[in-house]
N, C-alpha and C positions, 0 to 999 in steps of 0.2 A: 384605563388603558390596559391591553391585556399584558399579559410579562413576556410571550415571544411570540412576532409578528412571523407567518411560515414563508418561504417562501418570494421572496423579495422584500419582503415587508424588513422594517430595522427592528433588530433588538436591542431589547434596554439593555445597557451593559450589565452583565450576568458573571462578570471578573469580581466585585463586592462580594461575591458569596466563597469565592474559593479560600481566600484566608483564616474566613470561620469556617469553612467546615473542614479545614485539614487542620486547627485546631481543637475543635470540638474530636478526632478523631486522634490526636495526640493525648486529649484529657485522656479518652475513655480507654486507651492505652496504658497510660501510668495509671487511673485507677482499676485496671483489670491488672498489673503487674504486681503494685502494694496488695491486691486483696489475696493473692497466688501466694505472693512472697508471705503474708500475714500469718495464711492459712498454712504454708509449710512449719515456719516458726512455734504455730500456737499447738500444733501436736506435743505434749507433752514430752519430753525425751526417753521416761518410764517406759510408756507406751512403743514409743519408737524399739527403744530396746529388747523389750518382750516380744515385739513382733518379726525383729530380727532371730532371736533364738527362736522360735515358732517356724519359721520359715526360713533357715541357715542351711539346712539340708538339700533344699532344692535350689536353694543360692548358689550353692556351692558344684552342683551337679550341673547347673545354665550357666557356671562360670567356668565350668570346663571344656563342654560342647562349643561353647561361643570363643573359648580361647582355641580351640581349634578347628573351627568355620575360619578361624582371621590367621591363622599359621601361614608364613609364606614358602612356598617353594628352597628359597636357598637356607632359612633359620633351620635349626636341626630339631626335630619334632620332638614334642613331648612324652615322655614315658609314664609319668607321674607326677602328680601335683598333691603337697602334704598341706592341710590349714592348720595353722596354730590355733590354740583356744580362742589366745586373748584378741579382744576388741579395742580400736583406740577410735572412739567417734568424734569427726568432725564436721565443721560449717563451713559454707563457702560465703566471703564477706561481700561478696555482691548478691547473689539471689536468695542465701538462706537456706539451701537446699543442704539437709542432713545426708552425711556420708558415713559409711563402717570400712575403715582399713582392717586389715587380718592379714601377717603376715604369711606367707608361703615359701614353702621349700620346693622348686622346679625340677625335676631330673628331665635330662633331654638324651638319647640317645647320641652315641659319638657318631660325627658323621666320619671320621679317621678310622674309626673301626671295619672288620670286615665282617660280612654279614655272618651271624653264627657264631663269630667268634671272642671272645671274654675281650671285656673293656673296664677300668679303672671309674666306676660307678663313682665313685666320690667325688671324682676331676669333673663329670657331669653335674653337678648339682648347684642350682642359681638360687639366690635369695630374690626375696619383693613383696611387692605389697597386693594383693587383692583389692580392688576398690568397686563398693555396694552403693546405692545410692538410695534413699530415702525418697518415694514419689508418693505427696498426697496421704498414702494411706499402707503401702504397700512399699516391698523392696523389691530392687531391680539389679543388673550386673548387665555391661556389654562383655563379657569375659575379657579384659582391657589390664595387666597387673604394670604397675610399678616397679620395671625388675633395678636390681643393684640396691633398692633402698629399703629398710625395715618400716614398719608405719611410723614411730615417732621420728625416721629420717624423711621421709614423704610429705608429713606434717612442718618440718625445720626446714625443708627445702621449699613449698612450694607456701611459705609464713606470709606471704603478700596478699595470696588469695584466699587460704583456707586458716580457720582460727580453730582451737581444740576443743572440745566440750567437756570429754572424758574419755579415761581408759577402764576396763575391763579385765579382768586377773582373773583367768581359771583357777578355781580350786584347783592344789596340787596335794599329790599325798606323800 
């Protein structure tokens, strides 16, 4: 008997198949998600590391431009953005995905100020975090910072989701 009659003809119910293949399409999901999540995990953290200082510089310069692509209208714009040395790496407990906090110093222009005229620079200046993200093979940034919190308050604040790996100490002289 053929499996579908065209056109007036009856079809063999063809509902039996839809349970397995929206399983079969669930497997291949969780095994494409474990093999992703594996393969973020199994990059060494050395590596990771090494390829963050290799590539910090240009992190830091698409963390800039991208944090001001996303500035809005009423926030009062950025003057300057300072990176600290130190790294505090961490994981995210659902996907595994490696992250680099790097605390930052913000200056943003007063908007109370009159154009031209001297403003209390200090009174401008916000703390937060920079957040990098570890993809695969490479790092990434949406220019996206954590303002109000240092990285290891980032890491204490958001403990549900993200676990520590390690911190990072610039040499000081």
């Amino acid at each position: 008997m053929p499996f579908w009659f065209p056109l007036g003809g009856k079809p063999m119910s063809l509902i039996w198949w839809l349970p397995i293949a929206i399983v079969a399409l669930l497997a291949l999901a969780v095994v494409v998600w474990r093999t992703r999540r594996k393969v973020r995990r199994a990059t060494p953290l050395a590596q990771a590391k090494q390829r963050f200082h290799v590539q910090r510089e240009r992190l830091e310069a698409k963390f800039i431009q991208l944090a001001a692509a996303h500035a809005t209208p009423d926030a009062p714009q950025w003057t300057d953005c300072t990176f600290d040395d130190d790294v505090a790496y961490v994981r995210s407990r659902t996907t595994g995905e490696l992250s680099a906090f790097v605390a930052v110093t913000i200056a943003a222009e007063d908007a109370g100020a009159a154009p031209g005229g001297t403003s209390d620079a200090v009174g401008n200046l916000q703390a937060g975090t920079a957040v990098f993200r570890f993809d695969l093979d490479h790092w990434e940034t949406d220019g996206r910072a954590i303002l109000n919190l240092s990285p290891s308050e980032a890491v204490q604040h958001f403990r549900n989701d993200l676990e520590f790996v390690e911190e990072e100490f610039a040499h000081r002289s």
